[in-house]
C-alpha positions as CSV (number, residue, x, y, z in Angstrom):
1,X,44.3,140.8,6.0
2,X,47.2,139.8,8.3
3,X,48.6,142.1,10.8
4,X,52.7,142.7,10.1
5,X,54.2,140.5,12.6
6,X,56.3,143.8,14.3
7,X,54.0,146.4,14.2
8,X,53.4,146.3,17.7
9,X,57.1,146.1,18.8
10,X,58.9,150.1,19.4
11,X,62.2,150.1,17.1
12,X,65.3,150.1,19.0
13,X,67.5,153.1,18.4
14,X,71.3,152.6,17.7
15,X,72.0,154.4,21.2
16,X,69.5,152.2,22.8
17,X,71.5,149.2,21.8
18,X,74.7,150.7,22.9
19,X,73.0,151.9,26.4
20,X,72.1,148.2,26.7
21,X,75.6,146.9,25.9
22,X,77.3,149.1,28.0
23,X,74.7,148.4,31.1
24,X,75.9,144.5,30.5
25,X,79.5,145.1,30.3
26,X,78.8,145.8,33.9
27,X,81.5,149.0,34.1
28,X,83.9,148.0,31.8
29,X,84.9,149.9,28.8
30,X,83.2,149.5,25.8
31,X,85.6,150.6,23.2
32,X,88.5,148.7,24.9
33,X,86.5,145.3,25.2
34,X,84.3,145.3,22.0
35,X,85.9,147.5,19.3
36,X,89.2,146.1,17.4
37,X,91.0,147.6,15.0
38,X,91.9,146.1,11.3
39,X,95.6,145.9,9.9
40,X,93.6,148.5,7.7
41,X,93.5,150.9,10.6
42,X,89.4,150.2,10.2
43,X,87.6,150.0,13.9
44,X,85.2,146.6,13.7
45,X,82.4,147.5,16.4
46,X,80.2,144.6,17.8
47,X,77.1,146.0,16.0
48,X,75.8,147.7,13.2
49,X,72.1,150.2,12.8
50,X,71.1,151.8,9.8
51,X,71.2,154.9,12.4
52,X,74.5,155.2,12.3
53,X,74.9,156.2,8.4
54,X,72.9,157.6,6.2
55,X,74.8,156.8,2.9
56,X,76.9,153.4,1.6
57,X,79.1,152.6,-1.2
58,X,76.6,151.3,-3.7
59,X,78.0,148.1,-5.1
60,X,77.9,147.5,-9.2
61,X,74.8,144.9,-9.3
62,X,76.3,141.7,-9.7
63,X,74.6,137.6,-9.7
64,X,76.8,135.2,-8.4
65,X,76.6,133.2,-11.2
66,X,80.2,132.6,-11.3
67,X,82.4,129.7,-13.1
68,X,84.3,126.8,-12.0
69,X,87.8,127.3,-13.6
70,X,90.7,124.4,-13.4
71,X,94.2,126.0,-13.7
72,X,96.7,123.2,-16.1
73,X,100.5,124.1,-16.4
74,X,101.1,122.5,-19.6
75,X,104.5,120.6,-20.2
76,X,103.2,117.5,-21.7
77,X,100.5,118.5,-24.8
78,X,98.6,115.1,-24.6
79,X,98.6,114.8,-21.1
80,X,97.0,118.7,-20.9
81,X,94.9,118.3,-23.6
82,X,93.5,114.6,-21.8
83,X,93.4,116.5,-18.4
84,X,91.6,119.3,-19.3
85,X,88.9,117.2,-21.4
86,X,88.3,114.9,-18.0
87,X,88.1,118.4,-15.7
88,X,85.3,119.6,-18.3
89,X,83.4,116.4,-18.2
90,X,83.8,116.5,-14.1
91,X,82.3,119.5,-13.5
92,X,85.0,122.4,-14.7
93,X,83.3,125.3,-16.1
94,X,86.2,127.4,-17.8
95,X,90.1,126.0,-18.0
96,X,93.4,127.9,-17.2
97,X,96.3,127.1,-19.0
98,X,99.7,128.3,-18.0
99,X,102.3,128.0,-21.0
100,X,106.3,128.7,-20.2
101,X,107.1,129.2,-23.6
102,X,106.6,129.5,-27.5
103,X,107.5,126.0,-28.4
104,X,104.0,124.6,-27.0
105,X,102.1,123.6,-30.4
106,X,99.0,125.9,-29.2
107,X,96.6,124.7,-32.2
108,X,97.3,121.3,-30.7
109,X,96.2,122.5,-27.9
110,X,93.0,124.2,-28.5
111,X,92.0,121.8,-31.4
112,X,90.0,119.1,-29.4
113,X,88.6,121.3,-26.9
114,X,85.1,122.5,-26.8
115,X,85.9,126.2,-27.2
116,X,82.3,127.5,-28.3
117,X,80.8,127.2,-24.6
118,X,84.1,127.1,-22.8
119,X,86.5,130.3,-21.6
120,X,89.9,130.1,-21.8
121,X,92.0,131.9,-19.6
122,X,96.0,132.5,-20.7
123,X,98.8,132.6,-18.2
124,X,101.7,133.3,-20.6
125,X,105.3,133.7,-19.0
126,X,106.1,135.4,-22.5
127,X,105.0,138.2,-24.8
128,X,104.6,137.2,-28.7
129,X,102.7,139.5,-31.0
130,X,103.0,136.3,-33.3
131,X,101.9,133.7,-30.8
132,X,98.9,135.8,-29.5
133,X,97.7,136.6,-33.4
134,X,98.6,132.7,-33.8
135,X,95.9,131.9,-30.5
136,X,93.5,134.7,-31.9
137,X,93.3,133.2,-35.4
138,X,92.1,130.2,-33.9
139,X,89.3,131.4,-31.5
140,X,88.3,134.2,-33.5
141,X,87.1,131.0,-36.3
142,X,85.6,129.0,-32.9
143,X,83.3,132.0,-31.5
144,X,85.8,131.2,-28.2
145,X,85.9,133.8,-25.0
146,X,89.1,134.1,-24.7
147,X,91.4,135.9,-21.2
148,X,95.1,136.3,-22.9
149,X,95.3,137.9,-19.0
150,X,99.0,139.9,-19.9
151,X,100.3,141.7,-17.5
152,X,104.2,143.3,-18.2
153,X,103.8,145.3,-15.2
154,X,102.9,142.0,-12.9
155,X,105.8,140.7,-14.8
156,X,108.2,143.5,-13.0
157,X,106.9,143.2,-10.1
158,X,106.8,139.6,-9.2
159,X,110.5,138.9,-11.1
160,X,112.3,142.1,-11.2
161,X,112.4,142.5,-15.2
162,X,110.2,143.3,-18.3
163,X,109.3,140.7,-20.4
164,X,111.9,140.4,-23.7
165,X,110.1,141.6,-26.8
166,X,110.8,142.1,-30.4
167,X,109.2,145.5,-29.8
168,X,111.0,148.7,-28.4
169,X,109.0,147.8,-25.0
170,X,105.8,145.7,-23.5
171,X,103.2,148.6,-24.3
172,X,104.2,148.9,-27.9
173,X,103.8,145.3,-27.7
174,X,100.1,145.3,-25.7
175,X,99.4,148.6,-28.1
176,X,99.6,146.3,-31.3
177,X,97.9,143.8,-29.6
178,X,95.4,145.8,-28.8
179,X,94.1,146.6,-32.2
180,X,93.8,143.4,-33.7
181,X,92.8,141.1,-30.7
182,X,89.6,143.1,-30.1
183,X,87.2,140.5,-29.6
184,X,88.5,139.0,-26.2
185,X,90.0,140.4,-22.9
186,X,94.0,141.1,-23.0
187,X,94.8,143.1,-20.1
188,X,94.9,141.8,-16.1
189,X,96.3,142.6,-12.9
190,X,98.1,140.4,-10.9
191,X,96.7,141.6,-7.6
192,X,97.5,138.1,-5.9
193,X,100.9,139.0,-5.6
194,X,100.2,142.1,-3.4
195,X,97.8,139.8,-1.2
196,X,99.9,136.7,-1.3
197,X,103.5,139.3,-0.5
198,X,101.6,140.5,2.4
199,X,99.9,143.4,1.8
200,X,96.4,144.5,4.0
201,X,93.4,145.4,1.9
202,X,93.7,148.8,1.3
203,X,96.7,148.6,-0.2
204,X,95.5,145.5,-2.3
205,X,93.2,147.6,-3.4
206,X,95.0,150.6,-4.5
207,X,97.9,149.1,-5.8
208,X,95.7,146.9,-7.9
209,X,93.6,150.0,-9.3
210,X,97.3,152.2,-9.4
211,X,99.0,149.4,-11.4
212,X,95.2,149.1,-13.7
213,X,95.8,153.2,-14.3
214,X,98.9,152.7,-15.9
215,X,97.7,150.4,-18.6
216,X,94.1,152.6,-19.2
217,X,96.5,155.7,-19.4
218,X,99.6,154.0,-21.8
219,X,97.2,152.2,-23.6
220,X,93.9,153.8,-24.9
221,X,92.3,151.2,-27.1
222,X,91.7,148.9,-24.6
223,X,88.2,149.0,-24.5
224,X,87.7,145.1,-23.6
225,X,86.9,143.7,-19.6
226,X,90.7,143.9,-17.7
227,X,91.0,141.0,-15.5
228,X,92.1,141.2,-11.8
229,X,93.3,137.9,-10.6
230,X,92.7,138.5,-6.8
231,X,93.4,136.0,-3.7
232,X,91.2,135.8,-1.3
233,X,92.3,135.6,2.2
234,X,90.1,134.4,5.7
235,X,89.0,137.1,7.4
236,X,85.3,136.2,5.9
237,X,83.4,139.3,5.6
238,X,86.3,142.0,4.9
239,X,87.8,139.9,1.7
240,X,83.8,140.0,0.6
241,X,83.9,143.7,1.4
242,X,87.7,143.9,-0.4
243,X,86.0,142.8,-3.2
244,X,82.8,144.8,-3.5
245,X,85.0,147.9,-2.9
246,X,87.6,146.9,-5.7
247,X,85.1,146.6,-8.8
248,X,83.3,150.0,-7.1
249,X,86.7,151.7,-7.5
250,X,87.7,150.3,-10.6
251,X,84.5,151.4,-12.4
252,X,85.4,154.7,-10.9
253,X,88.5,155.1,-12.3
254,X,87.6,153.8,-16.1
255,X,84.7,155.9,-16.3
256,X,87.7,158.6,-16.6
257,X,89.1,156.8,-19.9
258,X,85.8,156.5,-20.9
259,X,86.6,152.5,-20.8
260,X,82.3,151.1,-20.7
261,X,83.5,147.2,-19.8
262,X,83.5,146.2,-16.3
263,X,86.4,144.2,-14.4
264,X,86.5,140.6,-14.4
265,X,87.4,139.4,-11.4
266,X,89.3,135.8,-11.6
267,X,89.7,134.5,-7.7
268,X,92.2,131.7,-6.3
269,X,92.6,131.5,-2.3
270,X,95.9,132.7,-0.9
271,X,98.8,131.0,-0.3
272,X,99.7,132.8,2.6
273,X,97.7,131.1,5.6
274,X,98.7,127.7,3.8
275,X,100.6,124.9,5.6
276,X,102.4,122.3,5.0
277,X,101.7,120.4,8.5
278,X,97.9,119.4,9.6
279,X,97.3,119.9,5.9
280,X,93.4,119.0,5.6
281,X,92.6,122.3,7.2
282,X,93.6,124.0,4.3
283,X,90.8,122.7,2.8
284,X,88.5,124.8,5.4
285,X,90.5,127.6,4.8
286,X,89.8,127.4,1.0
287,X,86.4,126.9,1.5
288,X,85.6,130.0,3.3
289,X,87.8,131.9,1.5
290,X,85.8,130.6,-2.3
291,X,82.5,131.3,0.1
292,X,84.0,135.1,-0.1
293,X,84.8,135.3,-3.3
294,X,81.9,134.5,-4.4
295,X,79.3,136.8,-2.1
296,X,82.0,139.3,-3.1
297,X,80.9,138.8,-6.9
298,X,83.7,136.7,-8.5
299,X,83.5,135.9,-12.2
300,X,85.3,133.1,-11.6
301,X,87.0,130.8,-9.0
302,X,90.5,128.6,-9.7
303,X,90.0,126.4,-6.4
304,X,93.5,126.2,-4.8
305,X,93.7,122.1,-4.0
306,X,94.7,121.3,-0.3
307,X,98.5,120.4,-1.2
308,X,99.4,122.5,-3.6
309,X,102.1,124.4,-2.0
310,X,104.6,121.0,-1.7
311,X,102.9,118.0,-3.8
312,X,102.7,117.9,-7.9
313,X,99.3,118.3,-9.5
314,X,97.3,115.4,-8.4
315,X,93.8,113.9,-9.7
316,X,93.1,113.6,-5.8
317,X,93.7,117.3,-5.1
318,X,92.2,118.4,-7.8
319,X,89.1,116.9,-7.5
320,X,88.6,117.8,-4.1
321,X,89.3,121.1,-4.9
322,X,86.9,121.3,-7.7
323,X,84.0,119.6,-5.4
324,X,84.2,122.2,-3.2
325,X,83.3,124.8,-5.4
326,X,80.7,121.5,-7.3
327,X,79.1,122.0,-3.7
328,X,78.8,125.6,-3.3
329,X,77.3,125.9,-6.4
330,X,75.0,122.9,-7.1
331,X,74.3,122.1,-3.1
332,X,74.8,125.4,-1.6
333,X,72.7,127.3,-4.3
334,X,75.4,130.2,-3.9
335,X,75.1,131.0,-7.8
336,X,71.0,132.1,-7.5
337,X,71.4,135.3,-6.0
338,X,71.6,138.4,-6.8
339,X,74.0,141.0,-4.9
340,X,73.5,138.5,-1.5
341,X,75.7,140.8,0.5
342,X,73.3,144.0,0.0
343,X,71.0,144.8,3.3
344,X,74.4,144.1,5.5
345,X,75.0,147.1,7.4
346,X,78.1,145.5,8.6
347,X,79.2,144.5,4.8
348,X,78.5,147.5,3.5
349,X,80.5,149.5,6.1
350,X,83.3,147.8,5.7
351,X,82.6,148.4,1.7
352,X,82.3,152.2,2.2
353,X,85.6,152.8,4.4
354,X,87.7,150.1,2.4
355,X,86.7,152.1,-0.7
356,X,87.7,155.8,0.6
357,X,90.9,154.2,1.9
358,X,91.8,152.5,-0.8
359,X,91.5,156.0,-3.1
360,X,93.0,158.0,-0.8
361,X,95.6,155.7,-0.6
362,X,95.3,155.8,-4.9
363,X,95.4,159.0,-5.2
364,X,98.3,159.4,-3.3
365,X,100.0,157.1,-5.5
366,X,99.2,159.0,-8.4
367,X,100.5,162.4,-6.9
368,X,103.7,160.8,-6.4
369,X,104.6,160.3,-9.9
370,X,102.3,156.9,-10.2
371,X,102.3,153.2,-9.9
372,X,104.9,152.4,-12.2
373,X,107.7,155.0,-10.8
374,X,106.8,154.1,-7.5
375,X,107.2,150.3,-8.2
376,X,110.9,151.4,-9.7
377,X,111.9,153.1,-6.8
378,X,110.8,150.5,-4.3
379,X,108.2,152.4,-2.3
380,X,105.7,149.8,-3.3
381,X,107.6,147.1,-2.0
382,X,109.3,149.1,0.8
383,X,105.3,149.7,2.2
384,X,104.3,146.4,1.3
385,X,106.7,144.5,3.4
386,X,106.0,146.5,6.4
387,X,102.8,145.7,6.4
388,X,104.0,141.8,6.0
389,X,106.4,142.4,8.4
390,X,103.5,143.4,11.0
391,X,101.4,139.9,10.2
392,X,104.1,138.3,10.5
393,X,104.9,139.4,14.4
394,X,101.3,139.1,15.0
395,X,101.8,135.3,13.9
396,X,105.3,134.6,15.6
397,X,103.8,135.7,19.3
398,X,100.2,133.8,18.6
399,X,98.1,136.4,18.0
400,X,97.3,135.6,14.3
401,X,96.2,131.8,14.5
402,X,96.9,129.1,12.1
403,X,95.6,125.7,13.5
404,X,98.0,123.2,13.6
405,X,100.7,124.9,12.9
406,X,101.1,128.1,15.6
407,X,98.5,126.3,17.7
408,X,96.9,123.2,18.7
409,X,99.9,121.2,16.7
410,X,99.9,117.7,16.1
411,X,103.5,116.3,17.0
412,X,103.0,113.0,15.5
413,X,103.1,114.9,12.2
414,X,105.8,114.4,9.6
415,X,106.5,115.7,6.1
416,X,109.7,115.3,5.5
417,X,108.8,112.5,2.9
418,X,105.5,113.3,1.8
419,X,107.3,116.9,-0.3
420,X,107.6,117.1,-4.2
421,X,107.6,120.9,-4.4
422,X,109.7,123.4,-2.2
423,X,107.6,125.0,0.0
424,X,109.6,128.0,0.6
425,X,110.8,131.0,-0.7
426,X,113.0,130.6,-3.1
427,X,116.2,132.3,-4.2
428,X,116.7,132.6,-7.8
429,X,120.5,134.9,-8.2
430,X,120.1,136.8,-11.5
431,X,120.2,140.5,-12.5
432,X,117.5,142.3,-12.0
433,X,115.9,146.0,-12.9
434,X,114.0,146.2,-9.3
435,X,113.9,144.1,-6.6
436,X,111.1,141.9,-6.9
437,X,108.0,141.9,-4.9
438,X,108.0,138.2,-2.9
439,X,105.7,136.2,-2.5
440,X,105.6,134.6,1.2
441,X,104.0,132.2,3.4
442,X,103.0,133.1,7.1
443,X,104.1,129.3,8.4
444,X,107.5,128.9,6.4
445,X,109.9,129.9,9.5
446,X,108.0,127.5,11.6
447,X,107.9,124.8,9.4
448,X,111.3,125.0,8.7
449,X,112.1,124.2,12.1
450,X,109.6,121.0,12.7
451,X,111.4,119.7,9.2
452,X,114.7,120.0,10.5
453,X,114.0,118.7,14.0
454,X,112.0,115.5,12.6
């Protein structure tokens, strides 16, 4: 029989490790040189020992068998309907559409696709009892999964007003809705916004979990999965922890409604480190960043494509974007694990304290009157833009890097010519209920100034 490899070895102790650290450091201090603290006020030490806990957030059991999902704005019916066909047949798992309006023929839309093996995932900028029965009618005959991914509440925050409705107000609407589309998801969170806006982790977290409540509590026959669309940011193993810590919560909090489905968590990687100069690296940044999402448990990924913040949808872009995640599934062997983060003492710390400060932070919230009264009276963007405001210093005086753009710049670099799309905040005058909730890039001032001085 073979001896165990480390039976002979002593186990070192959590203090041993630290007496043997400090000895190195040679007299200076270990908390100032080694330990840093997170915008989430969480202090990162150099190492981690089973020692030094003795319980963790247990994370729902997940595989990470996610899907490959290709977002289409649709304008032009054939050309949608032709893209999304060649995505499919390219390695697209699941398809996004985002419709504007009423007037897109929507059985035209579905009627060539294969439904029966592919989910659909709706990004309506409306809300139509009519068109949603319409959609429903026609999946329902298909066996289709079906997102409708409504969200009047991500509606206020991102553009100030409720959507317009035929009904007295958006939850009478979601409440009708709610009894006859009962086969498919029709509830998500637009949690990207908070990330993408500027907000750290925690309050991603809470907000997205606060803003969740109100729909579980106005709403009670919602019993299908509610869909958080998240962004995933760089810092690696805190946006897997993020993650981890948000469907721990969120299951939490439903068990309370007595709401059995889990979340579904829909990932696209933030806009906020994005740049428009040295624009390859993006594609590093969206590869870690899917890399998290999907050790984080992700049931599906919308790759964001290299140049999407200033050029038009592109074959080229998308492609790329779509390999990447081609790669980490079918190369990488990412999808044939089960909970891959568990056993990390590091993971799993960061898990447990995002967790208790995100419901803390929650229940707060909910003391205060809730997410929705707190979104009216501006506290939600108020804390969410100091926050930004904070990242945003730490980027100005080179703290928080962005390669080639706050550092190691190419100057042979132009844009000026190579821009389809406005890459910038952009101000829309119109009368609103609230002040919206912006969405902002970390690289805008800068890049504002190397366009005007090229």
């Amino acid at each position: 029989m073979a001896t165990p490899l480390f039976e002979e070895f002593d186990a070192v102790s959590s203090k041993q490790w630290k007496q043997k650290i400090q000895f190195e450091l040679d007299g200076a201090d270990y908390t100032e040189n080694l330990v840093w603290n997170s915008p989430e006020d969480i202090k990162v030490r150099p190492f981690y020992h089973n020692d030094d806990f003795s319980q963790t957030a247990v994370a729902p059991n997940r595989t990470t068998n996610f899907t490959i999902c290709q977002n289409i704005f649709v304008f032009d019916i054939e050309k949608s309907i032709e893209r999304a066909l060649d995505s499919l047949q390219r390695g697209a798992e699941s398809i996004r559409f985002t419709i504007n309006n009423e007037s897109v023929n929507i059985e035209k839309l579905l009627e060539k696709l294969p439904l029966e093996n592919t989910p659909i995932y709706f990004d309506l900028k409306f809300l139509s009892v009519d068109y949603i029965s319409k959609i429903d009618t026609i999946v329902t005959q298909k066996k289709a999964k079906v997102f409708y991914n409504l969200d009047p509440i991500g509606q206020l925050a991102k553009e100030g007003n409720w959507f317009s409705t035929k009904e007295k107000d958006n939850f009478e609407t979601l409440r009708l809705l709610s009894k006859t589309t009962r086969e498919n998801s029709l509830i998500s969170i637009n949690a990207a916004l908070y990330q993408n806006a500027g907000a750290n982790m925690v309050q991603q977290i809470a907000y997205s979990l606060a803003h969740a409540n109100e729909y579980l509590n106005r709403i009670p026959t919602i019993h299908q999965a509610i869909v958080f669309e998240v962004s995933v940011g760089s810092n690696y193993f805190f946006e897997i922890a993020k993650l981890r810590a948000l469907r721990l919560l969120f299951q939490l909090i439903a068990k309370e409604y007595y709401h059995d489905s889990d979340c579904h968590l829909l990932l696209t990687p933030t806009k906020r480190n994005k740049t428009l100069y040295d624009y390859n690296i993006n594609m590093l940044r969206t590869s870690t960043e899917c890399m998290s999402g999907i050790l984080g448990g992700a049931d599906a990924i919308a790759n964001l494509p290299y140049d999407a913040i200033y050029h038009k949808n592109n074959e080229f872009g998308d492609r790329i974007a779509r390999n990447q995640l081609l790669i980490l599934k079918n190369e990488s062997y990412f999808d044939k694990v089960n909970n891959p983060a568990d056993g990390s003492y590091y993971i799993e710390t960061l898990t447990q304290q995002l967790a208790e400060k995100a419901l803390h932070l929650f229940k707060e919230i909910e003391a205060n009157g809730g997410f929705l009264k707190q979104l009216n009276e501006g506290i939600i963007k108020r804390k969410i833009q100091e926050s930004a405001d904070k990242e945003q210093q730490l980027f100005d005086s080179n703290k928080e890097v962005l390669i080639g753009t706050n550092k190691y710049q190419n100057p042979k670099d132009r844009m000026k010519d190579n821009i389809e799309l406005y890459p910038f905040v952009k101000i829309k005058p119109r009368k609103t209920l609230i002040t919206p909730i912006i969405e902002k890039r970390l690289a805008e001032k800068i890049e504002q100034e190397r366009l005007a001085s090229e």
